[in-house]
N, C-alpha and C positions, 0 to 999 in steps of 0.2 A: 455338855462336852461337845465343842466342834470335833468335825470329823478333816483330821489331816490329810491333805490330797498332794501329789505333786503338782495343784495349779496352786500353790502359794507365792510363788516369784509374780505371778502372769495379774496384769492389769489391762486396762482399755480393751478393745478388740480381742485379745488372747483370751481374755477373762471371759469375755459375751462369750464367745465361740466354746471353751471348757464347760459354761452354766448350760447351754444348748446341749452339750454332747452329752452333759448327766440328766436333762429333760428326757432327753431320748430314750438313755439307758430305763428309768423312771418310766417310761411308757410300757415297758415287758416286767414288769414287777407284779405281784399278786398284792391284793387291797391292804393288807396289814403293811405293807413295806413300799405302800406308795407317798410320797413326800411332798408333791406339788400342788401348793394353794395361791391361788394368784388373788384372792381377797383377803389375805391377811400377811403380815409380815412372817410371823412365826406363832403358831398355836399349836395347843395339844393338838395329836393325831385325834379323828374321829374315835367315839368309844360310846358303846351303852350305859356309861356309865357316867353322871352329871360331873365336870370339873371341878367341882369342892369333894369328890370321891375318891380316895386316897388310890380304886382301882382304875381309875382314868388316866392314871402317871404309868405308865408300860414304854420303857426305853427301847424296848424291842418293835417299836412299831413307827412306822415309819423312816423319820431321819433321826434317829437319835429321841424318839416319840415323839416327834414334832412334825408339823407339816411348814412348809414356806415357799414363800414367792419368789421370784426368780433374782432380787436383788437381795433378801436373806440369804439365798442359796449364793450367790457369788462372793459374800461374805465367807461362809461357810465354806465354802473348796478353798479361796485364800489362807485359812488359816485361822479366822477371828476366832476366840476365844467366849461364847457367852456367858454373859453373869450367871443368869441360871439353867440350870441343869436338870435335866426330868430322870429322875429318880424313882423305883418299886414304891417307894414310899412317901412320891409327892415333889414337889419345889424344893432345890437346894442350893443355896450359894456358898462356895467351896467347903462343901461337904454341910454345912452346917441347912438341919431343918426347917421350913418356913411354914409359918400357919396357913393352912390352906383358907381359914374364914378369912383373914387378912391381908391375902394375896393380892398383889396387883398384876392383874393378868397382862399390863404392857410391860414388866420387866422381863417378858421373856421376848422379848424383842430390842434387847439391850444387849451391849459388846462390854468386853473389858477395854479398855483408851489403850490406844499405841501411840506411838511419839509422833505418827505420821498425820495423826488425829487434827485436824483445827480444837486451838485451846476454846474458843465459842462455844465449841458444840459439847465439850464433856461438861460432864457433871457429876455428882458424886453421891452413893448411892449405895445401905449398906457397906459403908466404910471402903469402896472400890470405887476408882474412879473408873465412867463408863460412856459410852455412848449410843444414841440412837441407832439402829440399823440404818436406816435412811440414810445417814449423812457419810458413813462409812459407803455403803455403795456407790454413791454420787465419787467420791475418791477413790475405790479399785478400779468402776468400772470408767473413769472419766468422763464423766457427763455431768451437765449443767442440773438436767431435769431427772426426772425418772420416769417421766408421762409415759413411754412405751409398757412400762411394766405395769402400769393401773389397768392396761386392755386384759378384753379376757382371755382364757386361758388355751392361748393358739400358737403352738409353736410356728406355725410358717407365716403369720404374722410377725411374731418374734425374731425370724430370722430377717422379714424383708426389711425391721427396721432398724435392725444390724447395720444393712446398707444404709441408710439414711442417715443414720449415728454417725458412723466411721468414714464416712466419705471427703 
């Protein structure tokens, strides 16, 4: 379940500058409720516990039990809807339980398709049409690349290359 935010109107610039101010927020947070991974799209929050473990799904941890990088996250304040959902009780797409042996750990870095979606890029997936995170940020945030956000995990990087982007 995305978390609804008032930056769901905001793209380009507006959008960068909203995903920085919840970086920041994100910096005074205590470990169970921090959410920034700049090596992965969207994954389970850290846990003692192996991801085929039905207790390594804890919604309460992190962003929605997820950790993500900063064009997941720009996703995720706009509005985007993810296919799946982390659950007490594991992976689920609307509502409906998924086999943890049989999981494919890149559908959690999958969107439900909006009309604003390029028709290229969706594709359809457990019975939803859907798309890549990737391709949905490149369209909020308006950029060609996403090379800024492969760097590591440096917000005043992040910010200088703001300037760079938007200029």
């Amino acid at each position: 379940m995305s978390t609804t935010l008032p930056a769901a109107a905001l793209r380009g610039r507006d959008l960068y500058d909203r995903v920085l101010q919840e970086l920041d927020r994100e910096q005074t947070l205590g470990y169970d409720h921090k959410f920034w991974n700049q090596n992965s799209w969207r994954s389970l929050h850290p846990s003692q516990f192996s991801h085929y473990d039905q207790r390594a799904w804890n919604p309460g941890r992190g962003r929605n039990g997820t950790m993500m990088c900063f064009g997941a996250l720009a996703c995720d304040l706009a509005g985007g809807r993810w296919l799946v959902d982390v659950t007490d009780s594991g992976p689920t797409v609307n509502g409906k339980q998924l086999d943890l042996l049989h999981f494919r750990w890149a559908d959690l870095e999958l969107l439900h398709a909006e009309p604003d979606d390029h028709p290229s890029h969706i594709t359809t997936l457990y019975d939803h049409r859907v798309i890549d995170v990737e391709y949905r940020a490149h369209r909020l945030l308006q950029v060609k690349h996403l090379t800024p956000f492969y760097e590591r995990r440096d917000l005043d990087l992040l910010r200088a290359k703001r300037d760079e982007i938007y200029s």
